[in-house]
KOLFI-629498 format. One line per 8 residues: their letters; for each residue x, y, z of C-alpha. Coordinates in steps of 0.001 Angstrom, whole numbers, plus 500000, padded with zeros to 6 digits. Layout:
<sites>
A> X,Y,Z  ... $
</sites>
This chain:
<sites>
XXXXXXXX> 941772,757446,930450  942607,755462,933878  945881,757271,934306  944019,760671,933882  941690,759732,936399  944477,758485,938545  946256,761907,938266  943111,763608,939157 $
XXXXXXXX> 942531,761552,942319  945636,762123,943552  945729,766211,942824  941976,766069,943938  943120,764490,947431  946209,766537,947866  944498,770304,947224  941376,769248,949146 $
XXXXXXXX> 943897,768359,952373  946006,771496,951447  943356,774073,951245  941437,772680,954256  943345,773490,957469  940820,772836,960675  939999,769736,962035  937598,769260,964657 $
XXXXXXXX> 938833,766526,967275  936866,764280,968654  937584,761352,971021  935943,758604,972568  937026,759041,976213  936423,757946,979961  937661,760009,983090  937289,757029,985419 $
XXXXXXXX> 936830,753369,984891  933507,751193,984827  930735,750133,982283  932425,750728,979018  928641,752360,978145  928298,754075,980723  932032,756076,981694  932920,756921,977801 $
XXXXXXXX> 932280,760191,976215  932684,761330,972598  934749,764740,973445  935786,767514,970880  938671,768297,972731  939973,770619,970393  940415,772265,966866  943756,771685,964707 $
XXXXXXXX> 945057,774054,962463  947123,772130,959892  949737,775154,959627  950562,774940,963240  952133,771362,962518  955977,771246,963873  958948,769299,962087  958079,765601,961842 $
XXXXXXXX> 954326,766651,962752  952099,764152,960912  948084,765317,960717  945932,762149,960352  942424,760898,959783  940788,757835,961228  939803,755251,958606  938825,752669,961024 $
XXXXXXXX> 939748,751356,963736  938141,748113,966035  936455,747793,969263  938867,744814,971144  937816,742432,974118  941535,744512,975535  939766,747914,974682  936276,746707,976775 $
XXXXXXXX> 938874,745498,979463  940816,748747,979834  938051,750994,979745  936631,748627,982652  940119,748804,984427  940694,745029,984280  943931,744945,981832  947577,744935,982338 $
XXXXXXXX> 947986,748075,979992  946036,750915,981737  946578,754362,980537  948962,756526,982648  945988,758910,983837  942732,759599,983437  940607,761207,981254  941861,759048,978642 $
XXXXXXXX> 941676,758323,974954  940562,754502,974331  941791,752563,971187  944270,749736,970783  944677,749399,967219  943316,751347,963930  944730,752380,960679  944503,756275,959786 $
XXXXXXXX> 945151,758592,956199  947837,761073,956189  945980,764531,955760  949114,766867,956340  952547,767068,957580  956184,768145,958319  957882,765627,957415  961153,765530,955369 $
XXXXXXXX> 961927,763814,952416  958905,762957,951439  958540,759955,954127  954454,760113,953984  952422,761783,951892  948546,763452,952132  946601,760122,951618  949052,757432,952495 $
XXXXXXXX> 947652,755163,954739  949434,754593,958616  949093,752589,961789  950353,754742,964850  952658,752425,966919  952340,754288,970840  950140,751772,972049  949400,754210,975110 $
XXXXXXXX> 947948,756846,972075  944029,756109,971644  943103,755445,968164  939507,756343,968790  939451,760070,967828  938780,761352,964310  942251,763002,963963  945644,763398,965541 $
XXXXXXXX> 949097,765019,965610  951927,762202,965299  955372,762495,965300  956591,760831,962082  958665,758158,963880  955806,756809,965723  953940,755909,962506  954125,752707,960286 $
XXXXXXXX> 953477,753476,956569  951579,750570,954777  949963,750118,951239  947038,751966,950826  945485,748925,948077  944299,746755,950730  940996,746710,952162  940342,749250,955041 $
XXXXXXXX> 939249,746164,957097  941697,744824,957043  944324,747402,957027  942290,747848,960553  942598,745021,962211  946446,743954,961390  948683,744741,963831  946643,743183,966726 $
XXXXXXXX> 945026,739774,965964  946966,738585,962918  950271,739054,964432  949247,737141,967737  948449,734425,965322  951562,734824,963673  953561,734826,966809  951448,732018,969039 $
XXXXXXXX> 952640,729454,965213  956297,731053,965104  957687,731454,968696  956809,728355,970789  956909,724991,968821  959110,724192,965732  955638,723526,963311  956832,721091,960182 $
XXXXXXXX> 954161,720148,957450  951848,717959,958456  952057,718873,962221  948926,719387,964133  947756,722588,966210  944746,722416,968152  943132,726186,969576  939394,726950,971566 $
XXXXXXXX> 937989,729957,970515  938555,728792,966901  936339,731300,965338  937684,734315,967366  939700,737017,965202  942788,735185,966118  941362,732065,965722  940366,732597,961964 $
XXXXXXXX> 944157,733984,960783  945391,730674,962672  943282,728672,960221  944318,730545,957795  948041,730670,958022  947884,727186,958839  946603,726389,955240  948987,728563,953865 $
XXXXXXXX> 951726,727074,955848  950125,722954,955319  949668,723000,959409  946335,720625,960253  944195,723164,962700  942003,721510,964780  939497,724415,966242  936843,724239,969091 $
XXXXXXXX> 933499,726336,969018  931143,727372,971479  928292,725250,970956  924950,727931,970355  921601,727329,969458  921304,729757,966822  923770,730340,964020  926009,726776,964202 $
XXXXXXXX> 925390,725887,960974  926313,729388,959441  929747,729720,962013  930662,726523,960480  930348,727149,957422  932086,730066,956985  935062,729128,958722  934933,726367,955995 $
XXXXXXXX> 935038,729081,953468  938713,730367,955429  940413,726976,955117  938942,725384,958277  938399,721366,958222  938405,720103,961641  935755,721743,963804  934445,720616,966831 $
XXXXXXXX> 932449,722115,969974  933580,721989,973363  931952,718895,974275  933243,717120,971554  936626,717038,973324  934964,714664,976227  933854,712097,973955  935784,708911,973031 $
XXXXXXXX> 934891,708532,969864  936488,711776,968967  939405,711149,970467  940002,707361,968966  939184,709209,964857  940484,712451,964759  944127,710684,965653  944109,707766,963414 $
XXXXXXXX> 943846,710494,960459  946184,713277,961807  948884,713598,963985  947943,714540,968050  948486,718342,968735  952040,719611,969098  950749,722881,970044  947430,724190,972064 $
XXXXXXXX> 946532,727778,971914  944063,728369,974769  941996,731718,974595  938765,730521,976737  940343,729333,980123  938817,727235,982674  937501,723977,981397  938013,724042,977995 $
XXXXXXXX> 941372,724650,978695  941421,721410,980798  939683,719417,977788  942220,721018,975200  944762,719395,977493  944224,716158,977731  944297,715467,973706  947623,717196,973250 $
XXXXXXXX> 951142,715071,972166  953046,713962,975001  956065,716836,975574  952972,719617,973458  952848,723025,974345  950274,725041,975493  949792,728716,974797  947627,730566,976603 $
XXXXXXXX> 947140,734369,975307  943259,735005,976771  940653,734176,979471  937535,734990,977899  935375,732620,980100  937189,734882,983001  938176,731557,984411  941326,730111,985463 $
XXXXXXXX> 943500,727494,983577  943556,724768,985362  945839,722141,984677  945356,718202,984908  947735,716694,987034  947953,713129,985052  948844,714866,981757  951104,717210,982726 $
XXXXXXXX> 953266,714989,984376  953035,711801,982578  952808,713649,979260  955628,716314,979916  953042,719109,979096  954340,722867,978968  952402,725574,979791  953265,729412,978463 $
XXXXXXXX> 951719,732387,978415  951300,735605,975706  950794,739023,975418  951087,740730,971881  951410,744008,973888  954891,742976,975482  956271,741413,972611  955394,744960,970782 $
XXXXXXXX> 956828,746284,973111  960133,744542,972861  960802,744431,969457  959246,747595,967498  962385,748997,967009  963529,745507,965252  963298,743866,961925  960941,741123,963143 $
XXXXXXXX> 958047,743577,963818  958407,744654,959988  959384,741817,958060  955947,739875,960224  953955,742907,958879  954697,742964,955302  954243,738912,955375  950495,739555,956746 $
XXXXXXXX> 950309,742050,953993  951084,740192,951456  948799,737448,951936  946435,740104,952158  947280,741556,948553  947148,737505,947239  943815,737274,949097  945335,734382,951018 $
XXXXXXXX> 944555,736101,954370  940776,737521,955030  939829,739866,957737  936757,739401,959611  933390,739891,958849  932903,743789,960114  930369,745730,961192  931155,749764,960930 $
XXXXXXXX> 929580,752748,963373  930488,756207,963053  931942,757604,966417  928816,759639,966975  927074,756026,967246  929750,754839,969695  926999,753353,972448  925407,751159,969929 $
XXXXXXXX> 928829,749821,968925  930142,749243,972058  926950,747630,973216  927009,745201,969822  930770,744333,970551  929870,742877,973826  927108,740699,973165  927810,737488,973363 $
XXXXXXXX> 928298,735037,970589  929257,737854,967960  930863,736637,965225  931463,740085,963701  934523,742829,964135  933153,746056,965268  934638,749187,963550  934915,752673,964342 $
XXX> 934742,755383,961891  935275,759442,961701  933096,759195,958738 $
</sites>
């Protein structure tokens, strides 16, 4: 009985894609750069026919795809990574279904599930034309949350543990903005991997108690708020039971960064791979010279850059993915809008104190 309904799903899905052929695109663009609410517009920009695709063609479907603090940056003009010209298409990251294609060999098929790699294509439309070599092909028994939200946050947590300090069992990491999206798959590859994580909150009048305990429920056991760091009493405790902080990934900037600091090993690392207080890191002068402190600086967007014609990129990916499948590694909690309700999500991504993932859906 399940491998009848099996078969049926899949014939279902593949005649449904075959015998409908036009696709209405729309996309979530901005023809000059300001208030993220105010400069985009959901466009139809045009109609595909599905037998107009050329060799390698693939047509795909948005499943979901999140709104970014990079994505609120670009559209306000205030990133590294601007598109070449405007009006532009806005999305960083997303994870789309294969509806048709021209593809040979059988490489993807209608329903397989695929993250385009040009980071310079906007994933906010509800379908595209891809060339087959720009696509990644994952597994399509995953959640579509977090199929979503993999190839941005999890591998900068990946990378910020892998690249910078030689972590051993038992070895301490300390990161602000501990219950960020980055924050909560460094808790959580730090369990897997027996790395303490030490992680500092925003204090906030409403909602502590909840924050905490669901980063409890990910693997976290150290968490602290920002003024915790200033206190003594902290500072004598927490490093009589675990070892100080080889490793500091900074996310906030300004004077948490400064705090985050001063508790770190002598010869530590910092990382610093966001600035969402918009302030600057500033450095204490006594620590970084009498403690040998080094200071570095990442963007996942460069190092995608650099090596997605490599191994690394796809051996990191299937890793993520497999914790994933052993339900070892949890996406955030998500919130999902349709694109037709795109002010209301982009308004709820940007207030402050969030703790939820906003998606964006064709349907």
């Amino acid at each position: 009985m399940r491998s009848s309904s099996i078969l049926f799903k899949y014939f279902r899905t593949k005649f449904h894609y075959r015998f409908t052929s036009s696709y209405a695109v729309h996309e979530l663009q901005a023809d000059q750069y300001g208030v993220p609410g105010e400069v985009l517009k959901l466009n139809h920009t045009t109609t595909i026919d599905a037998n107009q695709l050329k060799s390698n063609d693939v047509l795909i479907k948005l499943l979901a795809s999140p709104i970014n603090p990079a994505d609120i940056n670009m559209i306000e003009g205030k990133y590294a990574l601007l598109p070449s010209s405007l009006p532009a298409t806005f999305g960083n990251e997303g994870v789309f279904q294969v509806i048709d294609h021209r593809a040979s060999d059988e490489q993807v098929r209608p329903g397989d599930w695929v993250l385009p790699k040009k980071l310079e294509w906007g994933k906010w439309r509800s379908y595209g034309i891809v060339s087959i070599n720009d696509l990644i092909k994952i597994p399509s028994d995953i959640d579509v949350e977090s199929a979503a939200t993999l190839s941005v946050n999890p591998c900068t947590a990946y990378r910020l543990l892998k690249d910078f300090v030689t972590l051993e069992t038992g070895d301490t990491v300390i990161q602000n903005g501990g219950n960020s999206s980055v924050g909560q798959v460094v808790i959580q590859l730090g369990k897997l991997w027996n790395i303490n994580v030490v992680n500092i909150v925003r204090n906030r009048e409403q909602g502590m108690n909840e924050l905490v305990e669901y980063l409890k429920s990910i693997g976290a056991e150290h968490i602290y708020v920002e003024e915790d760091l200033r206190k003594e009493t902290l500072r004598k405790t927490l490093w009589s039971t675990i070892p100080r902080p080889k490793l500091g990934l900074n996310c906030v900037g300004g004077r948490a960064t400064s705090d985050l600091l001063r508790v770190l090993d002598k010869s530590a690392t910092l990382v610093t791979y966001g600035g969402m207080s918009k302030q600057p890191v500033t450095v204490p002068t006594a620590e970084f010279i009498f403690n040998d402190l080094i200071c570095r600086g990442f963007w996942m967007s460069r190092w995608k850059s650099e090596n997605y014609k490599g191994s690394e990129f796809s051996i990191m990916l299937h890793e993520l993915i497999d914790f994933i499948r052993r339900d070892q590694l949890k996406p955030p909690q998500c919130q999902k809008f349709l694109l037709n309700d795109y002010k209301t999500a982009i308004e709820q991504a940007q207030q402050p104190m969030n703790t939820k993932k906003i998606l964006l859906t064709a349907e």
